[in-house]
Backbone of each chain as ProteinMPNN parsed JSONL, in Angstrom:
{"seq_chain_A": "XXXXXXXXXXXXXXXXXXXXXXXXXXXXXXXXXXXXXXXXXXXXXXXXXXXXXXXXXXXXXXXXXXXXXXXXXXXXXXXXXXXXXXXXXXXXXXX", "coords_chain_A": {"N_chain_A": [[40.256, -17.601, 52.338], [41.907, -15.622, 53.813], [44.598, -13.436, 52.578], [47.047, -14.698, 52.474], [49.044, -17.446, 52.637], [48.009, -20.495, 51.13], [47.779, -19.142, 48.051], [45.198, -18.969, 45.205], [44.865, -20.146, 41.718], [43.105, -18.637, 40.279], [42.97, -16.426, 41.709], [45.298, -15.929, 41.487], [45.309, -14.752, 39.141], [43.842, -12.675, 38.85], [45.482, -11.175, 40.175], [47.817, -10.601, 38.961], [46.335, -9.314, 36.748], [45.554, -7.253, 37.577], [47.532, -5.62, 38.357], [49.299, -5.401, 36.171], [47.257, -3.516, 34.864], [46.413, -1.567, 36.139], [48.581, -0.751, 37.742], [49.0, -0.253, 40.814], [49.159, 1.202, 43.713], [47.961, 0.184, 46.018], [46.879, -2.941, 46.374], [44.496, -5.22, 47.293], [42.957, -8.989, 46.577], [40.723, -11.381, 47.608], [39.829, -14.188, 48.294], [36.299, -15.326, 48.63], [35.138, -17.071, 48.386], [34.593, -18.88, 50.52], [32.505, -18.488, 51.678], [30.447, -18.195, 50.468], [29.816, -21.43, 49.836], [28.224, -23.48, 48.119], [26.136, -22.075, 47.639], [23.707, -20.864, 44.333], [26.241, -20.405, 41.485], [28.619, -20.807, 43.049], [31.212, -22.86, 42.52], [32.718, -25.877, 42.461], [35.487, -26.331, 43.148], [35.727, -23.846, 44.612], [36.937, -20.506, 44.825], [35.088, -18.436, 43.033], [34.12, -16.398, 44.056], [35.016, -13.1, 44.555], [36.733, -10.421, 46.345], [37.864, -7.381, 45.581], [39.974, -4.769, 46.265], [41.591, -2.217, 45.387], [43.724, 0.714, 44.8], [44.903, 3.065, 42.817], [46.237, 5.583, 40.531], [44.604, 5.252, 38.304], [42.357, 5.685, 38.311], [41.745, 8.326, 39.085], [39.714, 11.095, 39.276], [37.062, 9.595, 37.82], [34.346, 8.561, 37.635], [32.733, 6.585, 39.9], [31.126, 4.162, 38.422], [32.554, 3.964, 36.032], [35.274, 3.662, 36.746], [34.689, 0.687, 38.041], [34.009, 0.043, 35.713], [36.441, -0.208, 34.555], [37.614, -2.575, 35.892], [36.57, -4.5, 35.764], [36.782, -4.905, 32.907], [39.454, -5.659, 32.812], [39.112, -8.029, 34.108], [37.862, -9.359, 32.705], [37.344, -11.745, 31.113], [37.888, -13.776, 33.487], [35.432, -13.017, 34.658], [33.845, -14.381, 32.69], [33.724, -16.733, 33.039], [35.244, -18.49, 35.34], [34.602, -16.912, 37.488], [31.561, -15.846, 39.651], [31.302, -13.695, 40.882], [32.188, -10.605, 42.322], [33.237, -8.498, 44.449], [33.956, -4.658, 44.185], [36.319, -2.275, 45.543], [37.27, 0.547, 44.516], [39.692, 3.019, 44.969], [40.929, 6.26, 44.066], [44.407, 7.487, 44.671], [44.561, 10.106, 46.288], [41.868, 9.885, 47.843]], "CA_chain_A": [[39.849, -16.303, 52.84], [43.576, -14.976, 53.965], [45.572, -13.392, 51.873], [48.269, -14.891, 52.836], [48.944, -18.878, 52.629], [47.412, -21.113, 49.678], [46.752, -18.381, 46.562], [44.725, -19.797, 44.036], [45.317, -19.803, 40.318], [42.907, -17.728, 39.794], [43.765, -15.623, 42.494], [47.03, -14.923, 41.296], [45.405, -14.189, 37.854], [43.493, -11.675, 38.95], [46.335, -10.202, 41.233], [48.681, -10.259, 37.99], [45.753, -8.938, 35.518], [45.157, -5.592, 37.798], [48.826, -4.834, 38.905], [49.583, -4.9, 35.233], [46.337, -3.162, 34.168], [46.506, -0.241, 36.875], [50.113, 0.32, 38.518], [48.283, -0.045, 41.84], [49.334, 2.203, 45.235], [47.799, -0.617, 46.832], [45.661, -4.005, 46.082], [43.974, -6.743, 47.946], [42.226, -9.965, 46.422], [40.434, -11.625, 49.003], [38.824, -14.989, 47.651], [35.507, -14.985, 49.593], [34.582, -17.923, 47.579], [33.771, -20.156, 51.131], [31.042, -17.706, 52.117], [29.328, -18.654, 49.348], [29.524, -22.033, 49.16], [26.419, -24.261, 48.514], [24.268, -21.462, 46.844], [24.156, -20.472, 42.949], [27.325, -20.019, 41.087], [29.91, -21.758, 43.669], [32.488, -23.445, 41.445], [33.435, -26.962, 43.554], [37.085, -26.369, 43.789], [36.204, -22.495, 44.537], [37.616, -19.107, 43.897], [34.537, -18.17, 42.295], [33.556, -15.236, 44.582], [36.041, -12.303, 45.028], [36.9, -8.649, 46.877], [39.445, -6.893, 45.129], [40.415, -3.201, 47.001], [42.486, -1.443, 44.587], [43.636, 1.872, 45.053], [45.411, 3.69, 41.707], [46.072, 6.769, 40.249], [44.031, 5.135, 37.243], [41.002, 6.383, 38.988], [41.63, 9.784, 39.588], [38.464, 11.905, 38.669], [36.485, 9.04, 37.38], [33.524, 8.181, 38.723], [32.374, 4.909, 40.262], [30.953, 3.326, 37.321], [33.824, 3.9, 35.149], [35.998, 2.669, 37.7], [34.146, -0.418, 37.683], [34.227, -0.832, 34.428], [37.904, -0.573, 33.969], [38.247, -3.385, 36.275], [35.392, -5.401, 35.14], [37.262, -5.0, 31.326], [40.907, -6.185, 33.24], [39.089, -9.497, 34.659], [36.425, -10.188, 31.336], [37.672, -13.286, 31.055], [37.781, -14.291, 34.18], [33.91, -12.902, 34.65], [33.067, -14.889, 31.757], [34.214, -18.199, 32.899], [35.054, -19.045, 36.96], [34.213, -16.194, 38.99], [30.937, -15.618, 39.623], [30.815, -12.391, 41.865], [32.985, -9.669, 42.171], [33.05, -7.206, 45.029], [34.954, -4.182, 43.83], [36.325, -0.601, 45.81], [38.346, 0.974, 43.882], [39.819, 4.602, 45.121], [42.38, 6.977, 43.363], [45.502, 7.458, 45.945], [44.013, 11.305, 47.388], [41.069, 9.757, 47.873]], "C_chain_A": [[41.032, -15.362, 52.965], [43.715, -14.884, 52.627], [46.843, -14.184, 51.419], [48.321, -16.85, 52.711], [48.383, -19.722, 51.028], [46.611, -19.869, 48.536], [46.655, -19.183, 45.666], [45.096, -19.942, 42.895], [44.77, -18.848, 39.768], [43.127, -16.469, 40.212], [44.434, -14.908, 41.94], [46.677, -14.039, 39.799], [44.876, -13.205, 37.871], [44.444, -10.706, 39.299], [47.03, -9.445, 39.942], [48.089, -9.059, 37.102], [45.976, -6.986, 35.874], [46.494, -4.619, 38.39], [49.464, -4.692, 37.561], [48.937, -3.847, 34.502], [46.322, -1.622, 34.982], [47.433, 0.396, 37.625], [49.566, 0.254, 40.296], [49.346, 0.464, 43.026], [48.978, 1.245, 46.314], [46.817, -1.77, 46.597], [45.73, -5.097, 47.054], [42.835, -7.166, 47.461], [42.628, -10.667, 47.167], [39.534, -12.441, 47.74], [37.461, -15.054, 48.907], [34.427, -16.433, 49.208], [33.599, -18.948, 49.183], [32.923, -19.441, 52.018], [29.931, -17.789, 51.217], [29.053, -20.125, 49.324], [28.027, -22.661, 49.439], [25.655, -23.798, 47.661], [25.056, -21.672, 45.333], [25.591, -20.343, 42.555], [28.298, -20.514, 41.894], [30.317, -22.867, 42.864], [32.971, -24.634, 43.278], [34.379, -26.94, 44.06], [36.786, -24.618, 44.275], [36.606, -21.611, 44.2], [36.368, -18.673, 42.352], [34.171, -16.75, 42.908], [35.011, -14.368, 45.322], [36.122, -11.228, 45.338], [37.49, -8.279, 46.637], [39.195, -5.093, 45.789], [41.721, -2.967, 46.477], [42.687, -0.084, 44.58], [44.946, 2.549, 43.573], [44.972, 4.925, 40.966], [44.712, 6.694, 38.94], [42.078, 5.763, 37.501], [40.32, 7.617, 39.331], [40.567, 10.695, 38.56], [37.611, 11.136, 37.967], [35.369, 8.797, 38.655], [32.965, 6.509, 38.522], [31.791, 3.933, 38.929], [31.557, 3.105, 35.75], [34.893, 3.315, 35.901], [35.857, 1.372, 37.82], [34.235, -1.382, 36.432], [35.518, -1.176, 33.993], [38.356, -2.157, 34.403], [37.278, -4.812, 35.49], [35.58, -6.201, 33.107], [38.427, -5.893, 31.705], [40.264, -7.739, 33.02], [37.97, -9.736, 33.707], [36.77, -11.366, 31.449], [37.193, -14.516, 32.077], [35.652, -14.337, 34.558], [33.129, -13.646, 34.018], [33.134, -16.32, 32.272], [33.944, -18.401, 34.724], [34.37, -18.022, 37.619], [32.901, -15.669, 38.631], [30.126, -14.18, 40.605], [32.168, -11.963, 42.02], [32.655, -8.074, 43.413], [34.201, -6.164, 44.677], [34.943, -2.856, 44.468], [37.435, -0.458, 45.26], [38.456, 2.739, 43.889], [41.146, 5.184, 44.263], [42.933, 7.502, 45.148], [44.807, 8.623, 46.839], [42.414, 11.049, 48.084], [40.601, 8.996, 49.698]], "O_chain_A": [[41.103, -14.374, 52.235], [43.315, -15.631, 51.734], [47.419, -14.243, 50.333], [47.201, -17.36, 52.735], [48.549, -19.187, 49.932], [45.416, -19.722, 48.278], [47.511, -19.962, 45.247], [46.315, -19.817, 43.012], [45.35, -18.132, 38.952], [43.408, -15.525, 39.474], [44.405, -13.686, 41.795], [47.323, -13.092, 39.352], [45.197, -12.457, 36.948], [44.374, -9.552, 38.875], [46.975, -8.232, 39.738], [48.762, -8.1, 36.724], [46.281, -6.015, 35.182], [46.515, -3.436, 38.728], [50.314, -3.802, 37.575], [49.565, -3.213, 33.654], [46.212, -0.6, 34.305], [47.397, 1.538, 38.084], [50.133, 1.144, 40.93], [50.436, -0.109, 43.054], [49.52, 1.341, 47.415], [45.663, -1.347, 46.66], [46.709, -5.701, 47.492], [41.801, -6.503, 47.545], [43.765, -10.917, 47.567], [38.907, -11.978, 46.788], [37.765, -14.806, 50.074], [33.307, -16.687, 49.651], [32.494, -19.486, 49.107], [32.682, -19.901, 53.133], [28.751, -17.464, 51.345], [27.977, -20.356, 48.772], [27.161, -22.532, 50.304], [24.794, -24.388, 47.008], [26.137, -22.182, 45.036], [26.286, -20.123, 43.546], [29.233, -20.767, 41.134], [29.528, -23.784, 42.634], [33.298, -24.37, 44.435], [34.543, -27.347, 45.21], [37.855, -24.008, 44.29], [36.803, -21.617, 42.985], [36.639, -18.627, 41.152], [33.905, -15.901, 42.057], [35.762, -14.759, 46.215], [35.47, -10.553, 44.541], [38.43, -8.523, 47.393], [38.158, -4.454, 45.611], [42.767, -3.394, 46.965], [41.644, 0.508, 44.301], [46.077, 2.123, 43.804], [43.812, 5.292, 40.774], [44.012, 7.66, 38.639], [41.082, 6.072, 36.847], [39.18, 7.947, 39.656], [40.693, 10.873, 37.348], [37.06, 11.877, 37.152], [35.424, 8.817, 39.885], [32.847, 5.695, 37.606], [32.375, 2.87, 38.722], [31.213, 2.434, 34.777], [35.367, 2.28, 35.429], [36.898, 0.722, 37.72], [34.393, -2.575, 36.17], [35.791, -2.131, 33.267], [39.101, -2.873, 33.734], [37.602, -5.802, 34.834], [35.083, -7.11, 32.443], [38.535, -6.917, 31.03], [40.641, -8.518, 32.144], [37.072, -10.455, 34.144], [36.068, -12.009, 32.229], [36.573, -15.561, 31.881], [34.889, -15.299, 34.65], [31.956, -13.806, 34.356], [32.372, -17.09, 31.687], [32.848, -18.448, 35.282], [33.466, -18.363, 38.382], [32.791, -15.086, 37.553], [28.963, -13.864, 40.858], [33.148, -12.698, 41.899], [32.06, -7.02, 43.191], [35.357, -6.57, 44.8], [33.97, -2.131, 44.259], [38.442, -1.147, 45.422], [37.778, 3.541, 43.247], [42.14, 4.536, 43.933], [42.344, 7.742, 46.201], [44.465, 8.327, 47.984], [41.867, 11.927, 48.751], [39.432, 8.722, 49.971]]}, "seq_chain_B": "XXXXXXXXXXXXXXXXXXXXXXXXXXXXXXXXXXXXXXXXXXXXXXXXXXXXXXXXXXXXXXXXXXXXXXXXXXXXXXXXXXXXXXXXXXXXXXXXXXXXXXXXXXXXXXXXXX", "coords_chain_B": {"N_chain_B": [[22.88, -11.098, 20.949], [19.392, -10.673, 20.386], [17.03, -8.58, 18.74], [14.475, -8.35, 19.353], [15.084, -9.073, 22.396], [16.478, -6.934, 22.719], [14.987, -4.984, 22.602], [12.763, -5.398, 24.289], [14.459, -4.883, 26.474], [14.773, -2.517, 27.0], [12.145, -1.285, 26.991], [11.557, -2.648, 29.479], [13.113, -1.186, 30.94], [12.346, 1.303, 30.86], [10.052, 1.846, 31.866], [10.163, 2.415, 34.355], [10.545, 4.995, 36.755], [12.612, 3.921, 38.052], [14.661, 1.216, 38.164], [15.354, -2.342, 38.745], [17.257, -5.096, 37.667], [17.432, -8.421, 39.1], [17.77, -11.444, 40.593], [15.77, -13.059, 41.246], [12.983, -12.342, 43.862], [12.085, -9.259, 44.951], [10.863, -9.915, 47.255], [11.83, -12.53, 47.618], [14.337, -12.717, 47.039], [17.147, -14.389, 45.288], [19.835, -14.378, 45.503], [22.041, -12.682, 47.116], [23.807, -10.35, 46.616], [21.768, -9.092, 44.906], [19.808, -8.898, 46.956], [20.807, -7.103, 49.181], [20.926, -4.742, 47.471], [18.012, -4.603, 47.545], [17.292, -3.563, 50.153], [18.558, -1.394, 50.352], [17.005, 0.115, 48.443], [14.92, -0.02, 49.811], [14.974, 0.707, 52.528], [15.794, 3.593, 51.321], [13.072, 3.92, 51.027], [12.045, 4.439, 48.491], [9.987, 3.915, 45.405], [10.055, 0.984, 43.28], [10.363, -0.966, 40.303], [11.099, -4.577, 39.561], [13.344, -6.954, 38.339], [12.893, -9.982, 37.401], [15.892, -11.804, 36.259], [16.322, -14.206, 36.341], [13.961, -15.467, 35.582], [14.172, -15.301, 32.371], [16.224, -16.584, 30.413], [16.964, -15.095, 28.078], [16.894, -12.142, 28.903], [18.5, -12.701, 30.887], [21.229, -12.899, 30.21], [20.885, -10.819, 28.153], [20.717, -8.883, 29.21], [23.594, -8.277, 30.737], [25.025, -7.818, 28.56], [23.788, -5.748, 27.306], [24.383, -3.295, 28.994], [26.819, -3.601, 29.2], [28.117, -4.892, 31.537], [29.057, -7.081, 33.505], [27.716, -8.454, 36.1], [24.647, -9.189, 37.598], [22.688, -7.947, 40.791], [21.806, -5.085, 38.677], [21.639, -1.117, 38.579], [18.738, 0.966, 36.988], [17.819, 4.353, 36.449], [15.859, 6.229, 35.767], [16.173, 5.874, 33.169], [18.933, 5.298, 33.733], [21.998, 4.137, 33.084], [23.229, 2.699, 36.607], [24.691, 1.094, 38.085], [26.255, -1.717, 39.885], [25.681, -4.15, 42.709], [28.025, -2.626, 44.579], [28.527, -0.461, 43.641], [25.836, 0.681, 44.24], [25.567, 0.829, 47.085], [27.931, 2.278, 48.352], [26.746, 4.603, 46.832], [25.036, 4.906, 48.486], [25.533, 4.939, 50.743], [27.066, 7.197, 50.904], [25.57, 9.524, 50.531], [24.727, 9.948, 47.85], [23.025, 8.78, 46.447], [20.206, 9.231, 47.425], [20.579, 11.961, 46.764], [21.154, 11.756, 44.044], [18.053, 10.565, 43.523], [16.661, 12.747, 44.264], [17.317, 15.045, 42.435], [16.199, 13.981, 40.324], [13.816, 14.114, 40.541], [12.64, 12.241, 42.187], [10.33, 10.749, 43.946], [10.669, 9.539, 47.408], [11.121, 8.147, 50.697], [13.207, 8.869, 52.6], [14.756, 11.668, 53.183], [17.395, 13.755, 51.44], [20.957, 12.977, 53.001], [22.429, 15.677, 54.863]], "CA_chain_B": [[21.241, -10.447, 21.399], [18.052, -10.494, 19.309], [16.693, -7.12, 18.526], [13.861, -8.67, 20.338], [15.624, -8.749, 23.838], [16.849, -5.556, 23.702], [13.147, -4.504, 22.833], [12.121, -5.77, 25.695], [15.119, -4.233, 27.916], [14.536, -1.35, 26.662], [10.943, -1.183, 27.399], [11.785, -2.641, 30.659], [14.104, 0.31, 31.45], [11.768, 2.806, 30.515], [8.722, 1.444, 32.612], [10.023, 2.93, 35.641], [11.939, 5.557, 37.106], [13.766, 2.711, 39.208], [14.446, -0.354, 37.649], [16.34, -2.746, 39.526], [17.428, -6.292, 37.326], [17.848, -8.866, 39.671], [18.087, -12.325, 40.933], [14.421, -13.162, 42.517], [12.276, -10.846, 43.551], [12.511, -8.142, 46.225], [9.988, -10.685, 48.584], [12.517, -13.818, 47.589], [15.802, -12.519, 46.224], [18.039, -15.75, 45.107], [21.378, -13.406, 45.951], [22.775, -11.831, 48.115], [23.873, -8.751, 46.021], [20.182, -8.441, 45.195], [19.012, -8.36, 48.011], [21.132, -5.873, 49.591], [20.193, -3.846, 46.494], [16.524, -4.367, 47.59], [17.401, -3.545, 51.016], [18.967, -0.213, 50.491], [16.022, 0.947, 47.838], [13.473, -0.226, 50.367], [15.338, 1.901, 53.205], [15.462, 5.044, 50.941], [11.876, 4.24, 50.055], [12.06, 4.696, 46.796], [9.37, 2.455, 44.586], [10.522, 0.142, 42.2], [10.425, -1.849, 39.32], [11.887, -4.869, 39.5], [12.772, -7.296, 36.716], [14.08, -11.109, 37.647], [16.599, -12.239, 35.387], [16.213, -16.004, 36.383], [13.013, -16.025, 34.845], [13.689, -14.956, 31.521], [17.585, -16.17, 29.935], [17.314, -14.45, 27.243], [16.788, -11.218, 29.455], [19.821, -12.66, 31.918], [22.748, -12.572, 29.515], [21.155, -9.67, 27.359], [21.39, -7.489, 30.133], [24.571, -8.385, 30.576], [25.525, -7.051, 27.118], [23.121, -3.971, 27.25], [24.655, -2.828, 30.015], [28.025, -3.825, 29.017], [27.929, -5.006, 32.375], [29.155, -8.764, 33.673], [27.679, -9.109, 36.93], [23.963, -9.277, 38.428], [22.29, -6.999, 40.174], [21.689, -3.657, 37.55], [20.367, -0.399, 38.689], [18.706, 1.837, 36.515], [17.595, 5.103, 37.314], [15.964, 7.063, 34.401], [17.065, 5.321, 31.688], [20.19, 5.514, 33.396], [22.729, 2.552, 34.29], [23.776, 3.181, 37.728], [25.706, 0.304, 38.37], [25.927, -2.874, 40.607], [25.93, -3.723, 44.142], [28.628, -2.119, 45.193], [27.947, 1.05, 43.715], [24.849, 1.461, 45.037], [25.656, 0.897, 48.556], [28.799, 3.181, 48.4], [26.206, 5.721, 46.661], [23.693, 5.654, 49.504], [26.346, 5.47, 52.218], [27.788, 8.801, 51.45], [23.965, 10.233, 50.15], [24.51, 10.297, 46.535], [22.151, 8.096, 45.978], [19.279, 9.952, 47.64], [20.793, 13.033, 45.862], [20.234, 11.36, 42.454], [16.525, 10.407, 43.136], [16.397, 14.202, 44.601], [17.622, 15.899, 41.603], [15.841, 13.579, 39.535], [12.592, 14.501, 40.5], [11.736, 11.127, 41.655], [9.939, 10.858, 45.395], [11.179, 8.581, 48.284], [10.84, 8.213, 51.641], [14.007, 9.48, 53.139], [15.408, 13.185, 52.503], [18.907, 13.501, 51.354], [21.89, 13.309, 54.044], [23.203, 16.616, 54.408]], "C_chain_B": [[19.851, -10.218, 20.205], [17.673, -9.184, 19.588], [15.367, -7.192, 19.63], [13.595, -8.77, 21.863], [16.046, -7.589, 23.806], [15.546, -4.514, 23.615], [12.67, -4.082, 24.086], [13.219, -5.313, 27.287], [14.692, -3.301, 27.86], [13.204, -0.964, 27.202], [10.716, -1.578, 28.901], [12.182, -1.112, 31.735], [13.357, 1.383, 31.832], [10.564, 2.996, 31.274], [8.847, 1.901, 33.846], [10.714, 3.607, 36.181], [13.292, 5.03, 37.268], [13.559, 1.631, 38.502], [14.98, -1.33, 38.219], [15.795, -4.604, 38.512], [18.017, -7.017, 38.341], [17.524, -10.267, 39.804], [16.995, -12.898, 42.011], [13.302, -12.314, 42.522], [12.105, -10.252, 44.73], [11.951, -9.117, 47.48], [11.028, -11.769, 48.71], [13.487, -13.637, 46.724], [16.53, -13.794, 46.42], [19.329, -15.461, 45.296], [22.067, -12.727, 46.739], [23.246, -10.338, 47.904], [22.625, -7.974, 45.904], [19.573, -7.989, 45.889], [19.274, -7.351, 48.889], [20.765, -4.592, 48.31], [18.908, -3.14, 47.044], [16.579, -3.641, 49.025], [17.793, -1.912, 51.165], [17.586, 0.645, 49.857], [14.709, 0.868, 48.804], [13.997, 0.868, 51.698], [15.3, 3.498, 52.967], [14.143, 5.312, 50.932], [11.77, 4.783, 49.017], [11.383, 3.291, 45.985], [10.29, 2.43, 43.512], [10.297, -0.602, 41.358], [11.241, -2.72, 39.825], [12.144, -6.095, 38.228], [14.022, -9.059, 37.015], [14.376, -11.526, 36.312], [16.599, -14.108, 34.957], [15.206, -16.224, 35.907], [12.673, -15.718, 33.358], [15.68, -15.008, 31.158], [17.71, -15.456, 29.322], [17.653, -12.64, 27.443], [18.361, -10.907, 30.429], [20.702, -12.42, 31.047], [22.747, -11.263, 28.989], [21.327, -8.687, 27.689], [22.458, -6.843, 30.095], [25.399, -7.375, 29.328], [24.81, -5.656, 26.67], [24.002, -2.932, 28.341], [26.26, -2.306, 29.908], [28.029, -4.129, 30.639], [28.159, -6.075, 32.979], [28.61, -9.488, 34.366], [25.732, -8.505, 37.114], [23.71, -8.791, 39.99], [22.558, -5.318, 39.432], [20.812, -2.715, 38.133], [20.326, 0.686, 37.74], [17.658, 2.863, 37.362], [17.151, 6.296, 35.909], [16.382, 7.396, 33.558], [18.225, 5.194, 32.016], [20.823, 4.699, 33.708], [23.404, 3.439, 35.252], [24.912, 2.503, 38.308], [25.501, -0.722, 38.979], [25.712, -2.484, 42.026], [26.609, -2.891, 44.949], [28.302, -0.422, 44.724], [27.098, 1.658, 44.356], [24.702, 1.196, 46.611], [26.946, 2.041, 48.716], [28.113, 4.494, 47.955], [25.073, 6.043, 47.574], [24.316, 5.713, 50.587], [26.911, 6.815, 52.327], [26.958, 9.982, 50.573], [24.127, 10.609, 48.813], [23.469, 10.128, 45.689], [20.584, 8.79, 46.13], [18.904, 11.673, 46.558], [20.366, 13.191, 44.429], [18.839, 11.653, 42.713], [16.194, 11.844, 43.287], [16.111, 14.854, 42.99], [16.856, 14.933, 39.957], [14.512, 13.554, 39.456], [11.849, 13.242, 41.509], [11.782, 10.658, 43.682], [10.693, 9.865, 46.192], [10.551, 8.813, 49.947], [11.678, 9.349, 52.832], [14.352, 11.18, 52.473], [16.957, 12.383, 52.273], [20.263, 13.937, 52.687], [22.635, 14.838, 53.59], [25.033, 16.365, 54.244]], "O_chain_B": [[19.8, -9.401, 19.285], [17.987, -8.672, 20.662], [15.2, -6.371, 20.532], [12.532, -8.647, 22.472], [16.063, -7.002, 24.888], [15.245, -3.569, 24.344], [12.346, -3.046, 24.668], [12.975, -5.363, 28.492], [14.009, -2.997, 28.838], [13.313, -0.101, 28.073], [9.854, -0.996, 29.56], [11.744, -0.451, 32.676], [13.534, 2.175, 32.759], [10.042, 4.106, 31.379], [7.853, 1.894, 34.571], [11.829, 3.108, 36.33], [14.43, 5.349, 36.925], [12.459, 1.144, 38.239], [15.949, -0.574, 38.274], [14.7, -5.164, 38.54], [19.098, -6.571, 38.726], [16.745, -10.523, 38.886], [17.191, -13.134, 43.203], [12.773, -11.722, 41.58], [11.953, -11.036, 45.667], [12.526, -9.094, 48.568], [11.261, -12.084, 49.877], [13.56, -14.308, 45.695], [16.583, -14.302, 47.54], [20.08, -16.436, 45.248], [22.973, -12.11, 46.179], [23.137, -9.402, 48.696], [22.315, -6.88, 46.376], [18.873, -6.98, 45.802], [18.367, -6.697, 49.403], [20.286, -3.519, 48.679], [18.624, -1.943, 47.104], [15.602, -2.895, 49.075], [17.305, -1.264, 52.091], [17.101, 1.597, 50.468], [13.685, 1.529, 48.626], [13.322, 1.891, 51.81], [14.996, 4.387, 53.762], [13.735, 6.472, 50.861], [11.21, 5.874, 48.909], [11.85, 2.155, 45.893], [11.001, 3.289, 42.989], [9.622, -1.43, 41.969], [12.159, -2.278, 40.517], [11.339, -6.203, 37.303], [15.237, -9.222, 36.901], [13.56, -11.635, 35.397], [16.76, -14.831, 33.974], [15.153, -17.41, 35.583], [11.525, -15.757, 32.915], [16.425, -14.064, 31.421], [18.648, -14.72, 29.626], [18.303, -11.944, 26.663], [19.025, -9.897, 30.662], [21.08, -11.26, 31.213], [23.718, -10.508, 29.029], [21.824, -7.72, 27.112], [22.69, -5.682, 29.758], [26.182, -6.432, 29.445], [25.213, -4.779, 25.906], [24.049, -1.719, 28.138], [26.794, -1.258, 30.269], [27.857, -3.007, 31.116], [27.016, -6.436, 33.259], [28.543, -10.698, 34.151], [25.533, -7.353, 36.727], [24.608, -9.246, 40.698], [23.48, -4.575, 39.769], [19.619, -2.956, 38.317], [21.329, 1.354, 37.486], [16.974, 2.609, 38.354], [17.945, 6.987, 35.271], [16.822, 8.445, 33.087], [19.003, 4.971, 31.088], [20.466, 4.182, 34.766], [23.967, 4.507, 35.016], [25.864, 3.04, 38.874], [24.327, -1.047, 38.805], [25.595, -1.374, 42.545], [26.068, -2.388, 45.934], [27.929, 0.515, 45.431], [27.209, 2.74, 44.932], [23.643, 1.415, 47.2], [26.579, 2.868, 49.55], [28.572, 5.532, 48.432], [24.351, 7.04, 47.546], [23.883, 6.426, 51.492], [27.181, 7.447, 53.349], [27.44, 11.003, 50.083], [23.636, 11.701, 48.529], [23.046, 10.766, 44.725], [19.846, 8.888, 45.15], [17.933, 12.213, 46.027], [19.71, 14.031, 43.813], [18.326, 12.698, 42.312], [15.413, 12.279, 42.441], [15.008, 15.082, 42.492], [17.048, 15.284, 38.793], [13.949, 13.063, 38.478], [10.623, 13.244, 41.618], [12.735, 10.391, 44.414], [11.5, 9.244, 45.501], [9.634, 9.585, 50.226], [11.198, 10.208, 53.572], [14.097, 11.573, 51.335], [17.462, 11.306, 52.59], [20.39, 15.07, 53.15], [23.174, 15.136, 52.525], [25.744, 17.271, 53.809]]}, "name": "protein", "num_of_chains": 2, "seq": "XXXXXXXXXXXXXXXXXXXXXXXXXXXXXXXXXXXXXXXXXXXXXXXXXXXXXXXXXXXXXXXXXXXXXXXXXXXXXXXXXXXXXXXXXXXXXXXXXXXXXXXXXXXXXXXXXXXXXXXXXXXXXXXXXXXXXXXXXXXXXXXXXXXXXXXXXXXXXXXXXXXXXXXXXXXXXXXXXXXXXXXXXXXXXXXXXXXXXXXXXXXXXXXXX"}
């Protein structure tokens, strides 16, 4: 759940994918994976369910479902494979 | 995608102002995203379509790829993709969402937040 203490692998791959992909002003992935577990889509070892709060200029004058998608293009991979949910806010810095 | 599934999104789509692809069905959502979905459109009052994905794979992935879209639930909104969960709770928390159905002709329960 923390930030802080045991980051995952995928974790970090997300962290890496969107601090290379957007320059970020400010990000937090937040695995949220053990609020899920049990139901649909929970991955045994976890880190399937995640909150990323990204804040970058890459955003500025876009609207929410372009925003989305940028990030949603960063972590394809990951979408395709472990993580099965994705909460995403993503603001430009004046925002 | 078979030309066949996107037939049938397509014709989905178009069947209702509101479309909402999801994970159950508004009485027995299997999600949690869904159901806050269902939860916000049932607060605006705004009817709906809805269209479970779990009962039809070929419908679950092709969404996916109609949409360009990765995640479960999809709202459309006269013909239009609107987006996922999070969108549409960030678009009815600060009345966009109402605003759409407003300006889109398309009735509800609630007015729009000034």
């Amino acid at each position: 759940m923390a930030e802080q203490g045991n980051i995952g692998a995928v974790q970090a791959r997300i962290r890496s994918k969107l601090t290379e992909g957007l320059a970020p002003l400010a990000l937090k992935v937040i695995d949220e994976s053990d609020k899920h577990a049990g139901h649909g889509g929970h991955h045994q070892d976890g880190e399937s369910h995640f909150r990323v709060e990204v804040v970058s200029e890459a955003f500025a004058g876009k609207k929410l479902v372009e925003r989305h998608r940028i990030v949603n293009t960063l972590l394809a991979e990951e979408l395709a494979t472990r993580v099965h949910a994705l909460t995403i806010t993503a603001r430009a810095p004046q925002e | 995608m078979s030309d066949s599934t996107t037939a049938q999104i397509k014709a989905e789509i178009d069947s209702a102002d509101v479309v909402l692809f999801m994970k159950g069905t508004p009485a027995a959502p299997q999600c949690g995203f869904s159901m806050q979905v269902c939860q916000i459109l049932g607060h605006v009052g705004v009817p709906f379509k809805s269209v479970n994905v779990l009962a039809d794979p070929f419908i679950r992935d092709g969404i996916k790829a109609y949409s360009q879209w990765p995640t479960i639930p999809q709202l459309y909104v006269k013909g239009e993709f609107i987006g996922g969960c999070d969108i549409t709770r960030e678009m009815f928390q600060s009345g966009e969402l109402t605003a759409l159905f407003d300006k889109e002709g398309i009735p509800h329960a609630q007015t729009a937040k000034a």
